[in-house]
C-alpha positions in Angstrom: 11.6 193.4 71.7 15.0 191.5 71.0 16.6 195.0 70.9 15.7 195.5 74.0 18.1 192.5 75.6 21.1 191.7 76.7 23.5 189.1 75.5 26.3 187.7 77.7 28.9 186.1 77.4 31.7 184.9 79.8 35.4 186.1 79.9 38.1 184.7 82.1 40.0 187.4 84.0 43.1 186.6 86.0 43.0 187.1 89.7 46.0 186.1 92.4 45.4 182.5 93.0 42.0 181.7 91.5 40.1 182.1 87.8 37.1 184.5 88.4 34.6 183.8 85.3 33.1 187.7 84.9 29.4 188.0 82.7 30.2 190.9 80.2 27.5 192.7 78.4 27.6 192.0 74.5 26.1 195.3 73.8 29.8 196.7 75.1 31.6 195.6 72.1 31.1 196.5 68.4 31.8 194.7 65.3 36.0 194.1 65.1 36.3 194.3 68.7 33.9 191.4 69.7 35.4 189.5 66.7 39.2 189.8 67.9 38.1 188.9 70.9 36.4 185.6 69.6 39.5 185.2 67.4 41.7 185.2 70.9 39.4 182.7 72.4 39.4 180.3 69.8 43.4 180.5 69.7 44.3 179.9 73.7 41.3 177.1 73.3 43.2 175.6 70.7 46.3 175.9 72.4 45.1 173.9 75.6 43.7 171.3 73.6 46.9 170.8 71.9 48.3 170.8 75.4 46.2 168.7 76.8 47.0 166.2 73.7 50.4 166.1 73.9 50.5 165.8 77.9 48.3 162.3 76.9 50.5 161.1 74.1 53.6 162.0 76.6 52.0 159.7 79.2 51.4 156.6 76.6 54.9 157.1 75.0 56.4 156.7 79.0 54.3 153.7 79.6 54.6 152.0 76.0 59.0 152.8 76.3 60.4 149.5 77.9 63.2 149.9 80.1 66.2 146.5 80.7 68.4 145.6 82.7 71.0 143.0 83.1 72.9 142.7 86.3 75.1 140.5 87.6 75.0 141.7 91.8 78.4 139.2 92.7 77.3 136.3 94.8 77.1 136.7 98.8 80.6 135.6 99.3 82.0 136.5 103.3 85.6 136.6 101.8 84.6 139.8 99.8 86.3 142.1 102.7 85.3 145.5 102.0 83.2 144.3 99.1 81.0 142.0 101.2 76.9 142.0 100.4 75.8 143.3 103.4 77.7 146.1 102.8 76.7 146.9 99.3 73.1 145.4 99.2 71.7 148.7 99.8 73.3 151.1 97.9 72.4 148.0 94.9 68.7 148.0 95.8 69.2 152.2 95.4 70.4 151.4 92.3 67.5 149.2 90.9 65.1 152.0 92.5 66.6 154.9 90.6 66.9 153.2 86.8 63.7 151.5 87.5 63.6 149.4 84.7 61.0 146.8 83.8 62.7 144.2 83.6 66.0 142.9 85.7 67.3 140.1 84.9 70.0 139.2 88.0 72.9 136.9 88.1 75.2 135.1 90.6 71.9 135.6 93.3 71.9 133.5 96.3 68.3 133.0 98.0 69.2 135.6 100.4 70.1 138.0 98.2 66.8 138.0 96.3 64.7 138.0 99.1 66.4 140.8 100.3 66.1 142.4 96.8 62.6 141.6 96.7 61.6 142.5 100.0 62.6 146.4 99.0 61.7 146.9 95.1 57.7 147.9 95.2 55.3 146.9 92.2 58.1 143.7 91.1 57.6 140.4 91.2 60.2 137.9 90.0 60.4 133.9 88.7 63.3 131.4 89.2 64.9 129.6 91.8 69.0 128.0 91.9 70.8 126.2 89.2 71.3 123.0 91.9 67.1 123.0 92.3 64.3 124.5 93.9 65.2 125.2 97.5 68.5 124.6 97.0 71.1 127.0 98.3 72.5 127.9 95.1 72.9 130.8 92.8 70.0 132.0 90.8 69.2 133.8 87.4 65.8 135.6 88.2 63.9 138.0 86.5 62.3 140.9 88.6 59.4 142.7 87.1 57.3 145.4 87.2 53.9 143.6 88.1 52.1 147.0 87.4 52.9 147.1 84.0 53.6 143.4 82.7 51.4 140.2 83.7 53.5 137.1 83.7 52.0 134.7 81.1 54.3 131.8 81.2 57.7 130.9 83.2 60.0 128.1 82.3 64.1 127.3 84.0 66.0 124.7 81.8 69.8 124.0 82.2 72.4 124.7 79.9 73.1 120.9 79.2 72.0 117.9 77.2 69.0 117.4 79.6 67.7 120.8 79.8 64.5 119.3 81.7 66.9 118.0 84.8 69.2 119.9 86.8 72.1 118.9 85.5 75.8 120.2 84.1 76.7 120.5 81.0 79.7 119.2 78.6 82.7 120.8 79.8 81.3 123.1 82.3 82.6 123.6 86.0 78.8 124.3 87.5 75.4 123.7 86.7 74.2 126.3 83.9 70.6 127.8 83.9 68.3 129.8 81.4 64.9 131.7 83.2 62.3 132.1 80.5 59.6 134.1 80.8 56.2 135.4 78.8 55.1 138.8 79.5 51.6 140.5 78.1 51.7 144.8 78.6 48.7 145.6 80.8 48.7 149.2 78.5 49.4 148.0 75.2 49.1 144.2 75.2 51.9 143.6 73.2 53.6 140.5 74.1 57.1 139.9 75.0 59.6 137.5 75.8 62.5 137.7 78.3 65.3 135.0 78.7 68.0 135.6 81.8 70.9 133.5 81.8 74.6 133.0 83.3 76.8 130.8 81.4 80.1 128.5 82.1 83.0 130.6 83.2 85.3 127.6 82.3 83.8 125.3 80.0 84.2 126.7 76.2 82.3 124.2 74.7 79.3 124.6 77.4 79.3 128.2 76.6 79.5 127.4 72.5 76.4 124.6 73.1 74.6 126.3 75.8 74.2 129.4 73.2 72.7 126.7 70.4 70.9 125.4 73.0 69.0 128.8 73.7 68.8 129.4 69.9 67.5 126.1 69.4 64.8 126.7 71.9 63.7 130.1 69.9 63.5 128.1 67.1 61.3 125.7 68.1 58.9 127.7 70.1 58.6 129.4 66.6 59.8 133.1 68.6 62.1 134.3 65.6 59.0 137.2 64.8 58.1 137.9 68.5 59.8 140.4 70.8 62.6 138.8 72.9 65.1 139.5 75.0 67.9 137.8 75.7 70.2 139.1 78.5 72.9 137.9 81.4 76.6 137.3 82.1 78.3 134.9 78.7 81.6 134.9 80.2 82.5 135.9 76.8 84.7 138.5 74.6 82.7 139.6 71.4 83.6 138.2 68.5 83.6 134.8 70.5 81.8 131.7 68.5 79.2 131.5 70.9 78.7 135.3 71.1 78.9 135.9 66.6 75.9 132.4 66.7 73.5 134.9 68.8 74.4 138.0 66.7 73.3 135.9 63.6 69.8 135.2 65.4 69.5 138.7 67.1 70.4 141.8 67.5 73.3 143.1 69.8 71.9 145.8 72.0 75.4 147.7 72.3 75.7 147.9 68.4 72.3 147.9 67.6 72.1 150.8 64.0 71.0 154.2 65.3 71.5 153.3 68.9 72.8 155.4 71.3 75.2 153.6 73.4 77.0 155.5 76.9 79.2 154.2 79.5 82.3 151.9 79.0 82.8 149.3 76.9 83.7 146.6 79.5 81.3 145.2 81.5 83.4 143.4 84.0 85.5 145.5 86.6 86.2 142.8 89.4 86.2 145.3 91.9 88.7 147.4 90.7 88.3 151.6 91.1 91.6 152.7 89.3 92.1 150.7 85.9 89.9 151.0 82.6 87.4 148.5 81.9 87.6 146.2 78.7 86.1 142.9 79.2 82.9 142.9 78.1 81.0 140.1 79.0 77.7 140.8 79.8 75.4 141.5 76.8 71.3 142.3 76.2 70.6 140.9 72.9 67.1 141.6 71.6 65.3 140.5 68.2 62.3 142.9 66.4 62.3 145.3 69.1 63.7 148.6 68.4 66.2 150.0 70.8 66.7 153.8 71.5 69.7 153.5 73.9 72.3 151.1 75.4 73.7 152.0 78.7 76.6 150.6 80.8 76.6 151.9 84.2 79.7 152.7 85.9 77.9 154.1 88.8 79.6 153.8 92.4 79.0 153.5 95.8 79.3 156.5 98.6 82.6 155.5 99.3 84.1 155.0 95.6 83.8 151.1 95.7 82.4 149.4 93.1 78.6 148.3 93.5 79.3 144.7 92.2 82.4 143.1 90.1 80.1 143.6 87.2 78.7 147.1 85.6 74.7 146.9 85.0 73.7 147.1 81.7 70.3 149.0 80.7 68.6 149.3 77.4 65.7 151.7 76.9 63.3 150.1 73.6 60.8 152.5 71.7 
């Protein structure tokens, strides 16, 4: 009786625009034939579900990579001329769209200029408010990030003085100095992270000297040296600067990090100019036991050649 049946078994054959699943009779094939056959299926079976495996892996190596940037946007200054916000604020928002990065730490911001930022970046939230005080119309160090990816644990603002609990001005410097601290948890991993955004002194050289203690000081004693930590803004400082060779003791600087790919110029600060070279670099992301695959400075311009901002963006991509 078994002799007497037939035995199917399916076959894919490729028509235009659709898969068409075909019964084929067993009894068509004979010995090597049906087993090459079997031997073709298993390989393009095997294939796909390596595939399939590496589009997953891709996915959670793009979601687990961490993206940074540090950005000082030039205050909303009306004597700016040709370089005034309203005329670069949205080729800067175009900016912070394309690079997309999880985290943006922004200096020199007026209110307006982060409502304006935060009113056209989807999925970011941000923490911080002006070195003078909450609701004070002062410049601000926030940090934007993406809420889709990171919760927001904990925030804390101190200033860069002697009473870091009160606004206040530190030592020798010309304005009131602030640091914006913040906790982050990965919704995808839950790896923990923490950011600090600051903008120091642009006179006082002992403010800047203390105020980078001061930040160290604070890692210290939140016992942060074997966390994840960023530490990023505008130091008003050359390398090899006191201040800047203390943080390179307690962490690791992003733009000389070992094995690190670093693009872009060296300077940081371009003060609007379009036809000199730019040396002074004095914006930094320093980062401690995270490792970090590339440094960029971004020299990027405007439609019409200008600069986007008196300072170059810098952006850090972390394994």
């Amino acid at each position: 009786m078994m002799n007497n049946h037939k035995f199917y078994f399916y076959t894919i054959l490729p028509v235009p625009h659709r898969l068409t699943l075909c019964p084929v009779d067993r009894s068509r094939f004979k010995g090597k034939a049906l087993e090459l056959n079997t031997q073709q299926f298993r390989m393009k079976f095997y294939r796909f579900i390596y595939l399939l495996m590496g589009c997953i892996l891709v996915g959670n190596l793009s979601f687990s990579q961490t993206k940074i940037m540090s950005y000082n946007i030039r205050y909303d200054n009306p004597n700016d001329g040709l370089n005034r916000w309203d005329l670069r604020k949205d080729e800067i928002v175009q900016l912070l769209k394309y690079y997309h990065a999880d985290f943006i730490g922004i200096q020199e911001a007026l209110p307006q200029q982060v409502q304006f930022i935060a009113d056209h970046l989807d999925q970011y939230k941000y923490i911080g408010h002006g070195r003078d005080g909450l609701g004070t119309n002062s410049e601000s160090t926030p940090i934007f990030y993406n809420s889709s990816k990171y919760k927001l644990l904990k925030e804390e603002l101190f200033w860069l003085s002697p009473t870091p609990k009160k606004v206040s001005k530190g030592w020798d410097a010309a304005l009131n100095r602030i640091v914006v601290y913040a906790k982050f948890r990965s919704r995808k991993t839950k790896k923990i992270i923490h950011v600090f955004n600051t903008h120091f002194d642009h006179i006082g050289e002992q403010a800047r000297l203390n105020s980078a203690a001061l930040i160290v000081d604070f890692i210290r004693n939140k016992k942060l040296t074997n966390k994840k930590i960023v530490v990023m803004g505008d130091f008003n400082l050359l390398p090899k600067t006191p201040p800047i060779m203390l943080f390179e003791q307690e962490l690791d600087n992003s733009y000389k990090t070992k094995n690190t790919i670093a693009y872009g110029p060296k300077g940081t600060f371009n003060g609007f100019a379009t036809d000199t070279e730019v040396t002074e670099q004095i914006d930094y992301i320093f980062t401690k036991n995270i490792p970090v695959k590339s440094y960029r400075c971004i020299d990027d311009r405007r439609v019409n050649n200008r600069q986007l901002s008196d300072h170059f963006p810098l952006l850090i991509e972390t394994f």
